[in-house]
PyMOL commands that place a pseudoatom at each C-alpha (Angstrom):
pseudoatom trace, name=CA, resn=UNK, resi=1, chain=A, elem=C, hetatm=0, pos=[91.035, 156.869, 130.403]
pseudoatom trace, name=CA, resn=UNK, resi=2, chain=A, elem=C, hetatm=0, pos=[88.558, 154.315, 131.595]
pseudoatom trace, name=CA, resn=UNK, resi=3, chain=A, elem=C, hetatm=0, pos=[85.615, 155.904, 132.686]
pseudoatom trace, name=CA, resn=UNK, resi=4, chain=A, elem=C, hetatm=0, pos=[83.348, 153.289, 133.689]
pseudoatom trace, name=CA, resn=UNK, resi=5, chain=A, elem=C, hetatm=0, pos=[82.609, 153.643, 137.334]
pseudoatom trace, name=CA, resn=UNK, resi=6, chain=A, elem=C, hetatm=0, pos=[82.379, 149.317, 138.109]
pseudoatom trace, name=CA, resn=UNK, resi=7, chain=A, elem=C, hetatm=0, pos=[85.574, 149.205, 136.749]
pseudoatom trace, name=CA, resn=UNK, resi=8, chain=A, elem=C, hetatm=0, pos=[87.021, 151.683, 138.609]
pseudoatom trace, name=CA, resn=UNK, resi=9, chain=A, elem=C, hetatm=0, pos=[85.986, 150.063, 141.480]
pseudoatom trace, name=CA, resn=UNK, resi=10, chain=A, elem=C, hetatm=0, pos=[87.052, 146.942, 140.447]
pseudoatom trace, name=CA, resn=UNK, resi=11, chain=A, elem=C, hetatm=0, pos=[90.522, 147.846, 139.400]
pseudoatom trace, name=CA, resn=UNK, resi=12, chain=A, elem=C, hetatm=0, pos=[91.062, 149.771, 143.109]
pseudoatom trace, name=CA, resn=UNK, resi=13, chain=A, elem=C, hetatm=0, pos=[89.691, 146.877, 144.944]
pseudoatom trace, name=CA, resn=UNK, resi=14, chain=A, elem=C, hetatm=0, pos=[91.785, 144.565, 143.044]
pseudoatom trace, name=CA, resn=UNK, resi=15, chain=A, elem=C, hetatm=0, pos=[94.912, 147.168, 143.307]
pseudoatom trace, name=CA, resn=UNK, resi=16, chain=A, elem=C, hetatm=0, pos=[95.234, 147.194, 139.606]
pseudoatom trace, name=CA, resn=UNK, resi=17, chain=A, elem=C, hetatm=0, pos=[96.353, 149.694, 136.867]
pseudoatom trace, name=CA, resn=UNK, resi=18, chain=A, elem=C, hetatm=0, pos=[95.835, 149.802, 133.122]
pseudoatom trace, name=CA, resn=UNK, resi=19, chain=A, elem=C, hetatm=0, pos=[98.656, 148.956, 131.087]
pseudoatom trace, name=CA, resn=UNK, resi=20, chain=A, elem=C, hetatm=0, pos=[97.468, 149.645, 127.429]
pseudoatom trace, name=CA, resn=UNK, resi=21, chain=A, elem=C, hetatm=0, pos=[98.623, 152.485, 125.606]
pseudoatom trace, name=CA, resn=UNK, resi=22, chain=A, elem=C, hetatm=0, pos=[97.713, 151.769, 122.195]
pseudoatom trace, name=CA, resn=UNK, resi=23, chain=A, elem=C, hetatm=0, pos=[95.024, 153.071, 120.457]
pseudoatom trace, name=CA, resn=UNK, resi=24, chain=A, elem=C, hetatm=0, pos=[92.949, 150.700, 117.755]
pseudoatom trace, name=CA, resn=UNK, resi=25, chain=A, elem=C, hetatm=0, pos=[91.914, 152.133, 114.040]
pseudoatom trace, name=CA, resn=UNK, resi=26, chain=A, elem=C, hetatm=0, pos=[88.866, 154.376, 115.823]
pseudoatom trace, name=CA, resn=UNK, resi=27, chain=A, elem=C, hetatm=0, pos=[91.787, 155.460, 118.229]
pseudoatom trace, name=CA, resn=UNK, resi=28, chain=A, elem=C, hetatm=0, pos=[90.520, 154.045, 121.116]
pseudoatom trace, name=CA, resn=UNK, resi=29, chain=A, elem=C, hetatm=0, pos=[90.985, 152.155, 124.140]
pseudoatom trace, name=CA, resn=UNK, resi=30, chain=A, elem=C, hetatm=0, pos=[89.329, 148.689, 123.824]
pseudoatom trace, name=CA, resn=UNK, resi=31, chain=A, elem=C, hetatm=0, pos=[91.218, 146.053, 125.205]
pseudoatom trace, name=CA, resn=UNK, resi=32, chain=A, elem=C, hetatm=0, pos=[92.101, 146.335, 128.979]
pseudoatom trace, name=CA, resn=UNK, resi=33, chain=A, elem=C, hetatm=0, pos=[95.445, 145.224, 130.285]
pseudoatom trace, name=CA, resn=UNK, resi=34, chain=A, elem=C, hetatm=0, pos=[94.846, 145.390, 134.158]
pseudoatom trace, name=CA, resn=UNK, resi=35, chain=A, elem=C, hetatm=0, pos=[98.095, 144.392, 135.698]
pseudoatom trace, name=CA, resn=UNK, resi=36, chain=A, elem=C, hetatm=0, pos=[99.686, 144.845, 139.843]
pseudoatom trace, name=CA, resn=UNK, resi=37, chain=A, elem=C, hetatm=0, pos=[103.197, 144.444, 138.441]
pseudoatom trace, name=CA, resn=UNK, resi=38, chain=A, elem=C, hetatm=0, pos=[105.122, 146.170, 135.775]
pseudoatom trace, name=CA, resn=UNK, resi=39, chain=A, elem=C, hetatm=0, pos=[104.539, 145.220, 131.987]
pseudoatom trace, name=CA, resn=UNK, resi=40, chain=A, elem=C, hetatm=0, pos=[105.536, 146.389, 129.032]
pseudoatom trace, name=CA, resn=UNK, resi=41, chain=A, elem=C, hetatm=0, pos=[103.522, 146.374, 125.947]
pseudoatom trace, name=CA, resn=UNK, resi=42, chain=A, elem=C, hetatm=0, pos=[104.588, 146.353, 122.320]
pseudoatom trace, name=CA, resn=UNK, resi=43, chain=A, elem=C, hetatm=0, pos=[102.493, 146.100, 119.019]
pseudoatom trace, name=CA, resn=UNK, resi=44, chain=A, elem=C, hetatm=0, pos=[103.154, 142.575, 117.579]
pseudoatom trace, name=CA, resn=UNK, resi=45, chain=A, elem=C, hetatm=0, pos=[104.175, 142.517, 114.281]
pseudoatom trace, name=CA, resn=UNK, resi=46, chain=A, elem=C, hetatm=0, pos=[103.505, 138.852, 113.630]
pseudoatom trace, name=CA, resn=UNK, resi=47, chain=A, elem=C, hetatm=0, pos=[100.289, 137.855, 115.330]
pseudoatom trace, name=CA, resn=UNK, resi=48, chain=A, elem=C, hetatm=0, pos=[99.260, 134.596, 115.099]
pseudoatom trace, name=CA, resn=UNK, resi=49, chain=A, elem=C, hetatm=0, pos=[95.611, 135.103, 113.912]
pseudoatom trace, name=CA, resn=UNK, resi=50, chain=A, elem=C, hetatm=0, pos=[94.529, 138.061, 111.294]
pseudoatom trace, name=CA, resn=UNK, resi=51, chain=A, elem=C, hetatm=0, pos=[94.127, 141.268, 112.751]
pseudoatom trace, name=CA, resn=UNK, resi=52, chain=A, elem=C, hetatm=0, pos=[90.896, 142.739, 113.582]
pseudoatom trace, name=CA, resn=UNK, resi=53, chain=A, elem=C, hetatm=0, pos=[91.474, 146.387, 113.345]
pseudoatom trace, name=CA, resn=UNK, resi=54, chain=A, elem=C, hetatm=0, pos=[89.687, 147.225, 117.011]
pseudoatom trace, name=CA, resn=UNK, resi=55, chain=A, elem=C, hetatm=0, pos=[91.970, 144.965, 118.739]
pseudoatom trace, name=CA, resn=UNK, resi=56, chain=A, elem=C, hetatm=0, pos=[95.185, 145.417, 117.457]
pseudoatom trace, name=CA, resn=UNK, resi=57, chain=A, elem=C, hetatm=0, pos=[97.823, 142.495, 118.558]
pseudoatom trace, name=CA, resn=UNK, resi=58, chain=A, elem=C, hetatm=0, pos=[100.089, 143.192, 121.239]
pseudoatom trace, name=CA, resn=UNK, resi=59, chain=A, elem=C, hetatm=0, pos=[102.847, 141.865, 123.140]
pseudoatom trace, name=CA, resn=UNK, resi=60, chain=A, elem=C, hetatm=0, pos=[102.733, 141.556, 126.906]
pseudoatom trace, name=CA, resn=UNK, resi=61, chain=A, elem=C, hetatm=0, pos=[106.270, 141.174, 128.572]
pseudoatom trace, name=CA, resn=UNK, resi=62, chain=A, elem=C, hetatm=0, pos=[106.327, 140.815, 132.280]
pseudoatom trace, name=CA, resn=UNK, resi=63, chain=A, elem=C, hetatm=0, pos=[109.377, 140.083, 134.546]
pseudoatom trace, name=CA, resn=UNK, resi=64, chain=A, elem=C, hetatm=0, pos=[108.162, 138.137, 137.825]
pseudoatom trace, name=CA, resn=UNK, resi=65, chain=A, elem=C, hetatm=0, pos=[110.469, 137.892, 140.356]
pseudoatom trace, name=CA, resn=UNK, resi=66, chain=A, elem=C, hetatm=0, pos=[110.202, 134.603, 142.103]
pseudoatom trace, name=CA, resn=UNK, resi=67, chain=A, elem=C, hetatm=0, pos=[113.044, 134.242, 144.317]
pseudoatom trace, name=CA, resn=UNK, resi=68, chain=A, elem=C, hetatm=0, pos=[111.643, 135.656, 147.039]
pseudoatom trace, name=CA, resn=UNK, resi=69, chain=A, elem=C, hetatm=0, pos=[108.726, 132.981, 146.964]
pseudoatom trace, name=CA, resn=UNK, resi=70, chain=A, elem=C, hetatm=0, pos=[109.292, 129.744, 149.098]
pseudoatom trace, name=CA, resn=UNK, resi=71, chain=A, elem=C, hetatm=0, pos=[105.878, 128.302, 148.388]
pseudoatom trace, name=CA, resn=UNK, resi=72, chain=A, elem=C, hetatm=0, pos=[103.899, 127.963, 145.272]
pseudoatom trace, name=CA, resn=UNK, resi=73, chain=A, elem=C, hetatm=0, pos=[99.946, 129.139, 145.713]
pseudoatom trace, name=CA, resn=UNK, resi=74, chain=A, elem=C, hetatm=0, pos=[99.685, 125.804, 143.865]
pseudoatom trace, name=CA, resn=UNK, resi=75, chain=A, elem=C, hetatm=0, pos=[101.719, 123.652, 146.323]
pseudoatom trace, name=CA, resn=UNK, resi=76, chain=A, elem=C, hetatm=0, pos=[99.277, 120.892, 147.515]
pseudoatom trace, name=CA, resn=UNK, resi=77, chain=A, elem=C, hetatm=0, pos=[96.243, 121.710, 145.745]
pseudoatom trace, name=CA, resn=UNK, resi=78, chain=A, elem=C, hetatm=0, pos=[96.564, 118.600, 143.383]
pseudoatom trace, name=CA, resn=UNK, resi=79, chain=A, elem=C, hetatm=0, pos=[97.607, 120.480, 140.047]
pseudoatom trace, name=CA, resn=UNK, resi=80, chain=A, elem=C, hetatm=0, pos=[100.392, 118.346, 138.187]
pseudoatom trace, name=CA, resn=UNK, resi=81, chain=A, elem=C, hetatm=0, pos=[103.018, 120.414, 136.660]
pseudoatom trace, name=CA, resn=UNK, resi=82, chain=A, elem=C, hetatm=0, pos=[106.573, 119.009, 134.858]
pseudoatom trace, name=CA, resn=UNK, resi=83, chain=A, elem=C, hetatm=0, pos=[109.319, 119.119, 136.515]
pseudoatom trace, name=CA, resn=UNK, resi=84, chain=A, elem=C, hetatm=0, pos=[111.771, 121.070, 133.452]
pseudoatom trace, name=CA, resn=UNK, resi=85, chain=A, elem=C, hetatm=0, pos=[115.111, 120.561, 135.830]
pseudoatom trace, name=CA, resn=UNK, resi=86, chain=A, elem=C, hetatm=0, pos=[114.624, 116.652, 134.734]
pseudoatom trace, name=CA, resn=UNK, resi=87, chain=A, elem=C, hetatm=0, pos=[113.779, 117.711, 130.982]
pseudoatom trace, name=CA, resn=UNK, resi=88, chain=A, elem=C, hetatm=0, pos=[115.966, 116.749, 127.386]
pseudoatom trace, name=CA, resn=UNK, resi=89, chain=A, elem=C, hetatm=0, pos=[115.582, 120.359, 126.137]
pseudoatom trace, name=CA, resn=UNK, resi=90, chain=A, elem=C, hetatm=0, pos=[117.131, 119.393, 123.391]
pseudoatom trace, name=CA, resn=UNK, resi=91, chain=A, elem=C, hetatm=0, pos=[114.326, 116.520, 122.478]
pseudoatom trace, name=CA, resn=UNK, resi=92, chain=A, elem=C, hetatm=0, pos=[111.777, 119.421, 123.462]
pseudoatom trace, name=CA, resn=UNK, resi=93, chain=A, elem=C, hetatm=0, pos=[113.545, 122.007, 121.256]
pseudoatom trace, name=CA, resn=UNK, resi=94, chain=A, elem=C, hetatm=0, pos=[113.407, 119.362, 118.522]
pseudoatom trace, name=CA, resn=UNK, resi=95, chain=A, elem=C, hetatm=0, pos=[109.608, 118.500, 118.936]
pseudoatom trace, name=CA, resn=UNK, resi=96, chain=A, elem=C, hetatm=0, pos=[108.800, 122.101, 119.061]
pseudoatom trace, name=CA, resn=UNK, resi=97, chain=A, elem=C, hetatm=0, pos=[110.067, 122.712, 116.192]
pseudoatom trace, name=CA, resn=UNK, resi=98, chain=A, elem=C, hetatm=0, pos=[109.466, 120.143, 114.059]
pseudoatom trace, name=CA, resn=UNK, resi=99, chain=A, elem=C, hetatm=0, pos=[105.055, 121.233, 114.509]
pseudoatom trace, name=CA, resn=UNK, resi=100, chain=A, elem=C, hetatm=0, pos=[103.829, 122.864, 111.852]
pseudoatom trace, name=CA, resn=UNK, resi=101, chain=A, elem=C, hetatm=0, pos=[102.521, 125.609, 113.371]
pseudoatom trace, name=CA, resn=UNK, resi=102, chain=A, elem=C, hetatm=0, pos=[101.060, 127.143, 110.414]
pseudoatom trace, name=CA, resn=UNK, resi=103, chain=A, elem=C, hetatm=0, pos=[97.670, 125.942, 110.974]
pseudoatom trace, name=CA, resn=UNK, resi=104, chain=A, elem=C, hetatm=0, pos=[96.934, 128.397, 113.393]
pseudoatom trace, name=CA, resn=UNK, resi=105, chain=A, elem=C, hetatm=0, pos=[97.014, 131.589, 110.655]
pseudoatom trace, name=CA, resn=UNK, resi=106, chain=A, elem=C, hetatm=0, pos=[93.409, 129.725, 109.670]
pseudoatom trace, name=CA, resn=UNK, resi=107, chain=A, elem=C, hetatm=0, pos=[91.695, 130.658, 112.722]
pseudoatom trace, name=CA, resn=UNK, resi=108, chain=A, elem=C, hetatm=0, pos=[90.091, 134.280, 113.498]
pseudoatom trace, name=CA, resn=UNK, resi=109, chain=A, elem=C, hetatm=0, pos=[89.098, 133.797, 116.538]
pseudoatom trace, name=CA, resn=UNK, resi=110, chain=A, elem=C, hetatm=0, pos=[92.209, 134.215, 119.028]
pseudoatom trace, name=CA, resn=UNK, resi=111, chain=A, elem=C, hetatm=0, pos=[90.609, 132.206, 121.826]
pseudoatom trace, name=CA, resn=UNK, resi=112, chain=A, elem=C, hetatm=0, pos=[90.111, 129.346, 119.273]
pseudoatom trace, name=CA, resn=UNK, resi=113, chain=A, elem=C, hetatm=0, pos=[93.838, 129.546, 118.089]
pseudoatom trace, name=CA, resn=UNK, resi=114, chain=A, elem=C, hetatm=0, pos=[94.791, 130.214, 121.729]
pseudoatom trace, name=CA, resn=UNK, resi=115, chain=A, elem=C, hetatm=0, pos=[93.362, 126.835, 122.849]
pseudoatom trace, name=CA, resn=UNK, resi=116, chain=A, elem=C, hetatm=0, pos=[94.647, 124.746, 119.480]
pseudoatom trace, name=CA, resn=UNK, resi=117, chain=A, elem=C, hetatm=0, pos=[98.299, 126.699, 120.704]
pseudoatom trace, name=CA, resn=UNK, resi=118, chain=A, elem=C, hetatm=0, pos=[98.101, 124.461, 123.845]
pseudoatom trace, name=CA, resn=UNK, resi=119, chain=A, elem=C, hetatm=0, pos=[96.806, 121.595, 122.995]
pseudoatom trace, name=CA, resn=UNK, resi=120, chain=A, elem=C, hetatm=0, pos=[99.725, 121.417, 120.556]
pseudoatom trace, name=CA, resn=UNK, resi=121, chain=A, elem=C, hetatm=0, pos=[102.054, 122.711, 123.337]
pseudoatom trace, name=CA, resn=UNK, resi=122, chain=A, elem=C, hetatm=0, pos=[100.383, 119.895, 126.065]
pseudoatom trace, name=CA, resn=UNK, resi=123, chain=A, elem=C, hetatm=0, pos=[100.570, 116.837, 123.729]
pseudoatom trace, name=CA, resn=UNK, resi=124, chain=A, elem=C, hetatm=0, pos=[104.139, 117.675, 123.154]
pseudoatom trace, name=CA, resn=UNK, resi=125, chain=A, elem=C, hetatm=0, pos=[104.918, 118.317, 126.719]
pseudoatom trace, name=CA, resn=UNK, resi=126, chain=A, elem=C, hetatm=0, pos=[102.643, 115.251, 127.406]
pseudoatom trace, name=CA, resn=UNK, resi=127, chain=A, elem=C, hetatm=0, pos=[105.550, 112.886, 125.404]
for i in range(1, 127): cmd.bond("trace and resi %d" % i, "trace and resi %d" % (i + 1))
show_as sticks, trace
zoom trace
């Protein structure tokens, strides 16, 4: 249970629950999952970095439903995006694939790995 009292407030002002379940080595509660739609979380048996034994990996799978939307929040605000109806997933399947992704069990800090993940994932998507 989170017991801080800003974060309380925070998470009721932003209309948000905690989704984390899992426990680290000290059985606690470190990393928050704050979250307005339903989640489920799993421990990830193959993380990308090393484990640190206070922040266990997890899994995060969310289901947004975007049908009802007519309008991205992004629409018109000058952000480029790909369009993926036009794309040879077949070429991107192929490029994925062929990147050795190994490098990324070198890092041990997941924000570092996170950000050599996408720049990987961009140059690729950038071809």
């Amino acid at each position: 249970m989170i017991r801080s009292g800003a974060v309380n407030d925070f998470m009721s002002f932003a209309n948000v629950t905690q989704k984390n379940t899992f426990k680290n080595a000290n059985n606690r509660l470190l990393d928050l999952i704050l979250s307005n739609v339903e989640c489920q979380l799993f421990r990830e048996d193959d993380p990308l970095v090393g484990v640190d034994e206070h922040h266990p990996p997890l899994l995060i799978d969310v289901v947004l439903n975007t049908a009802d939307r007519k309008h991205s929040k992004f629409e018109g605000c000058g952000l480029r995006g790909w369009n993926f109806r036009r794309a040879n997933f077949n070429l991107l399947y192929s490029m994925l694939a062929g990147v050795d992704w190994s490098f990324l069990e070198a890092y041990t800090d997941a924000e570092a790995a996170c950000d050599a993940f996408y720049g990987i994932l961009n140059s690729v998507l950038q071809r």
